[in-house]
C-alpha positions as CSV (number, residue, x, y, z in Angstrom):
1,X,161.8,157.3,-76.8
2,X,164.6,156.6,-74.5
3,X,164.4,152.9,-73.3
4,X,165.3,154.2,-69.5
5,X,162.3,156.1,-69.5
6,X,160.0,153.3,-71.5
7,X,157.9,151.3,-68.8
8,X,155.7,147.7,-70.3
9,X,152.3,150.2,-69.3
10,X,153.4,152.9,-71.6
11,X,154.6,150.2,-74.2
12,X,151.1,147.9,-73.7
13,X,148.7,150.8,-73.9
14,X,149.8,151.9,-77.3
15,X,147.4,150.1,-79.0
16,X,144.8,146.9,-78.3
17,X,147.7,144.7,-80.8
18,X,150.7,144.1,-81.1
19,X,152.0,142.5,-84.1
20,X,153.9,139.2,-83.5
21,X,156.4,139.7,-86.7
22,X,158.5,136.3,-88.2
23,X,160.6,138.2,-90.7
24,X,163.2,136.1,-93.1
25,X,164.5,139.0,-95.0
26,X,165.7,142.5,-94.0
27,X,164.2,144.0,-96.9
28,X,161.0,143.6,-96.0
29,X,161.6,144.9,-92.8
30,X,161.1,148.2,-93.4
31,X,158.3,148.8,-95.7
32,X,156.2,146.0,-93.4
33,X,156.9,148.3,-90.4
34,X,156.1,151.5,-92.0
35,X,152.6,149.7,-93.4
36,X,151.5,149.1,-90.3
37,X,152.3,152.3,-88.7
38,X,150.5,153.7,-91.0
39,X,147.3,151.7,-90.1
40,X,147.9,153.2,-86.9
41,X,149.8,150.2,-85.0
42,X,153.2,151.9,-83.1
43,X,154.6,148.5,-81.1
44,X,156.4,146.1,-83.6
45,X,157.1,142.4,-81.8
46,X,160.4,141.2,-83.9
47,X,160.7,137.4,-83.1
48,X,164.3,136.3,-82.3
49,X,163.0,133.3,-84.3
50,X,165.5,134.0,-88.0
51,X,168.7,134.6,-88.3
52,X,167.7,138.3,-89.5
53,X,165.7,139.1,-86.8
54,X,169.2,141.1,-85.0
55,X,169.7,142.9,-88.2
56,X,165.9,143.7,-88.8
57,X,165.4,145.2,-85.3
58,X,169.0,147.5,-86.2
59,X,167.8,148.5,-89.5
60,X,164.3,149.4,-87.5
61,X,165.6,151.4,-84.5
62,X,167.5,153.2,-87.4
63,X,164.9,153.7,-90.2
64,X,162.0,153.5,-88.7
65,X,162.4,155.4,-85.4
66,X,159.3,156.5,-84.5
67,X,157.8,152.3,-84.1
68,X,158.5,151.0,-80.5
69,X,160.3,148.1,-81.6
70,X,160.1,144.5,-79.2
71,X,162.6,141.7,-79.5
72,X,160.2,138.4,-79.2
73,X,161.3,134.9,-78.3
74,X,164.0,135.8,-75.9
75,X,164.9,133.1,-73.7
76,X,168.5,133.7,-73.2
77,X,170.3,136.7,-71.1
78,X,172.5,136.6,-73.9
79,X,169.7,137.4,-76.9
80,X,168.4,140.4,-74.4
81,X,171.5,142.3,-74.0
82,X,172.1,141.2,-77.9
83,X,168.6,142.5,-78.8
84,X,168.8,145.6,-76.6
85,X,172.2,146.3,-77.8
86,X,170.3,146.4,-81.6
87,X,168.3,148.7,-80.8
88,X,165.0,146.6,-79.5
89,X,162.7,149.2,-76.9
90,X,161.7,146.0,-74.8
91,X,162.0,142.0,-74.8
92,X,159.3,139.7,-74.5
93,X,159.8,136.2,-73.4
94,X,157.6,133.2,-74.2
95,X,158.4,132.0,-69.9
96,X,160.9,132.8,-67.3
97,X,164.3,130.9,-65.9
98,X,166.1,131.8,-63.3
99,X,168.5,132.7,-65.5
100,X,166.1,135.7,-66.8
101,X,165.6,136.3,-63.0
102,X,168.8,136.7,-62.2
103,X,169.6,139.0,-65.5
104,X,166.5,140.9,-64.4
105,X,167.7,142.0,-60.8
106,X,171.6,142.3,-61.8
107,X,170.6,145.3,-64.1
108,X,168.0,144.9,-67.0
109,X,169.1,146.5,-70.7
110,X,165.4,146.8,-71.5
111,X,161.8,146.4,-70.2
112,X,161.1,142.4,-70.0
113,X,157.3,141.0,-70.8
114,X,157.8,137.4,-69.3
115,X,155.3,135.1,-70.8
116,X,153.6,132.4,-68.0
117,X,151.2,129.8,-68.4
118,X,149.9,128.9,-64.7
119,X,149.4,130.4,-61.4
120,X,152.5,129.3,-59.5
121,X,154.8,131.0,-63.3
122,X,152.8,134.5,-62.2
123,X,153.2,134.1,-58.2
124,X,157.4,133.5,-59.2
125,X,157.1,136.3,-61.5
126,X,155.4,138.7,-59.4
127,X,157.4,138.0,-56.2
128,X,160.3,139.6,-58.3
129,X,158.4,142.5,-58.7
130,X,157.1,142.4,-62.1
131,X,153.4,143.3,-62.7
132,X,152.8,142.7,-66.8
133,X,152.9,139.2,-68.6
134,X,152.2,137.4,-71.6
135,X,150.0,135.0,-71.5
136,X,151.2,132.3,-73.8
137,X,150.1,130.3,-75.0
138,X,147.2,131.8,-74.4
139,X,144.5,129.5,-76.6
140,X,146.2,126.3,-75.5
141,X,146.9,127.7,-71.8
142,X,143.2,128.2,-71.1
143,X,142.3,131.3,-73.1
144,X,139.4,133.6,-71.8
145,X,138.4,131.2,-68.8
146,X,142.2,131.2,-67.5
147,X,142.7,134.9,-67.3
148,X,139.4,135.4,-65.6
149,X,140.3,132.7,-63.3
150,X,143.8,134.8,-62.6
151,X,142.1,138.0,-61.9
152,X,140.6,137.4,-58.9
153,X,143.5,136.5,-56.9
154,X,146.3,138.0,-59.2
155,X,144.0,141.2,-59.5
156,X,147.3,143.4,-60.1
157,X,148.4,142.1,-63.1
158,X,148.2,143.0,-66.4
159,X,148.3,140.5,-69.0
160,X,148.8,140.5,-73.3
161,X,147.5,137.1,-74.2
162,X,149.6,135.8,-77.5
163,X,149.4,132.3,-78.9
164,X,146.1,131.3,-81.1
165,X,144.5,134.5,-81.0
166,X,142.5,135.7,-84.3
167,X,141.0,138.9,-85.4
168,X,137.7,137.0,-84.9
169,X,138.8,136.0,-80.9
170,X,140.3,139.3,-79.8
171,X,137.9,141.3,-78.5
172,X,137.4,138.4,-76.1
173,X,140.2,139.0,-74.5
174,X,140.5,142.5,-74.9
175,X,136.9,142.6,-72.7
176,X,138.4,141.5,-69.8
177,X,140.0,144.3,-67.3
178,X,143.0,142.3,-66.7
179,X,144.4,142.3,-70.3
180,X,145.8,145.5,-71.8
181,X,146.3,144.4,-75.8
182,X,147.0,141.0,-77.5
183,X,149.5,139.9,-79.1
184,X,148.5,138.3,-83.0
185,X,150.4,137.4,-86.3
186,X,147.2,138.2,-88.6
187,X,148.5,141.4,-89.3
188,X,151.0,141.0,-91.5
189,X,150.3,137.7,-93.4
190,X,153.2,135.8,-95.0
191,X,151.3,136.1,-98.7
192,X,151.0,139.9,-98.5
193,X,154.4,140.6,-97.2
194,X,156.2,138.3,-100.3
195,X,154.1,139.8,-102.4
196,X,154.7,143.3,-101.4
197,X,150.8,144.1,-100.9
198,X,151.8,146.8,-98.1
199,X,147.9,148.4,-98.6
200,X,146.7,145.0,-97.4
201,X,148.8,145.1,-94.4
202,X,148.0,148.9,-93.5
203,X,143.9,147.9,-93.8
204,X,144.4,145.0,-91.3
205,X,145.8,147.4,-89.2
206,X,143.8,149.7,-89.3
207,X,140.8,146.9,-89.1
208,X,142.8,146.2,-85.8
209,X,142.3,149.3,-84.2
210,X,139.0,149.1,-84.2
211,X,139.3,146.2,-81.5
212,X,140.3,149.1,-78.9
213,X,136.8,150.0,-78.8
214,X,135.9,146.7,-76.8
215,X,138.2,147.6,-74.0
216,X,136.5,147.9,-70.7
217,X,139.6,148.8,-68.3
């Protein structure tokens, strides 16, 4: 897909998860991505969180072209363009500086899923014209109770809750009409991807999917 054309509805609606990837070695990279497509997951969060994460998202975007690959944890201007310029579809951020604000309004690279916390983050957010969050950390920020609390007055945004969120807590979240998918790291546990068990990884996924089913909006 061309990233001009990509909007954070198109990229949020692919599926109730999204995986929140921490990936050490590029190796993995590939076979972990193509495990989980094949359990039916398309959107790929790679956290800017190792050093490999630049060169996971390139070998991605070249290898694996049909995943909609995110670059996670960007709180810089600098690791956007850097991610975008790898190849990453859309960046999601864990908040929002003014620095991100200003990056956002000079010309964004990519989409941008800004992660906020409280009412006054989403009011700054949305008075920039943004309309689709992450809600992290979602668990410690409040969980369930918080985003019912935001839909009433905030009844325009979308949210993907990430941050303490289990197979067993999703559909929660996923029952509420302001969230459009969660964000989760169960999906590819670190045991199965060292020891290669890529049928594990594709049955969570797939186990995943069934969570759509308890979307009411």
């Amino acid at each position: 897909m061309n990233t001009s054309e990509l909007t954070l509805e198109m990229a949020l609606t692919r599926g109730p998860v999204i995986p929140v990837l921490v990936i050490d070695r590029v190796d993995e990279a590939v076979p972990l991505a193509r495990a989980l497509l094949a359990g039916g997951v398309q959107v790929l969060e790679v956290t800017l969180r190792t050093p490999a994460a630049l060169d996971v998202i390139r070998l991605l975007a070249h290898e694996v072209p049909e995943a909609l690959v995110a670059a996670g944890t960007v709180t810089t201007p600098e690791q956007w363009e850097a991610a975008a310029h790898a190849g990453a579809h859309l960046a999601v951020s864990p908040g929002l500086t003014p620095r991100l604000l200003s990056a956002l309004r000079s010309g964004a690279p990519t989409p941008l899923l800004p992660g906020v916390a409280t009412a006054s983050e989403l009011m700054t957010a949305m008075d920039a014209g943004l309309s689709h969050f992450k809600f992290f950390p979602a668990q410690q920020a409040g969980g369930v109770g918080m985003l019912k609390a935001f839909h009433g007055p905030f009844a325009d945004a979308r949210f993907c809750p990430t941050g303490g969120i289990t197979f067993d807590t999703a559909a929660n979240f996923l029952a509420l009409p302001n969230v459009a998918c969660v964000g989760g790291s169960w999906l590819a546990p670190v045991s199965a991807v060292r020891a290669g068990d890529w049928e594990r990884i594709t049955q969570l996924a797939r186990d995943t999917l069934s969570l759509g089913g308890t979307l009411t909006a």
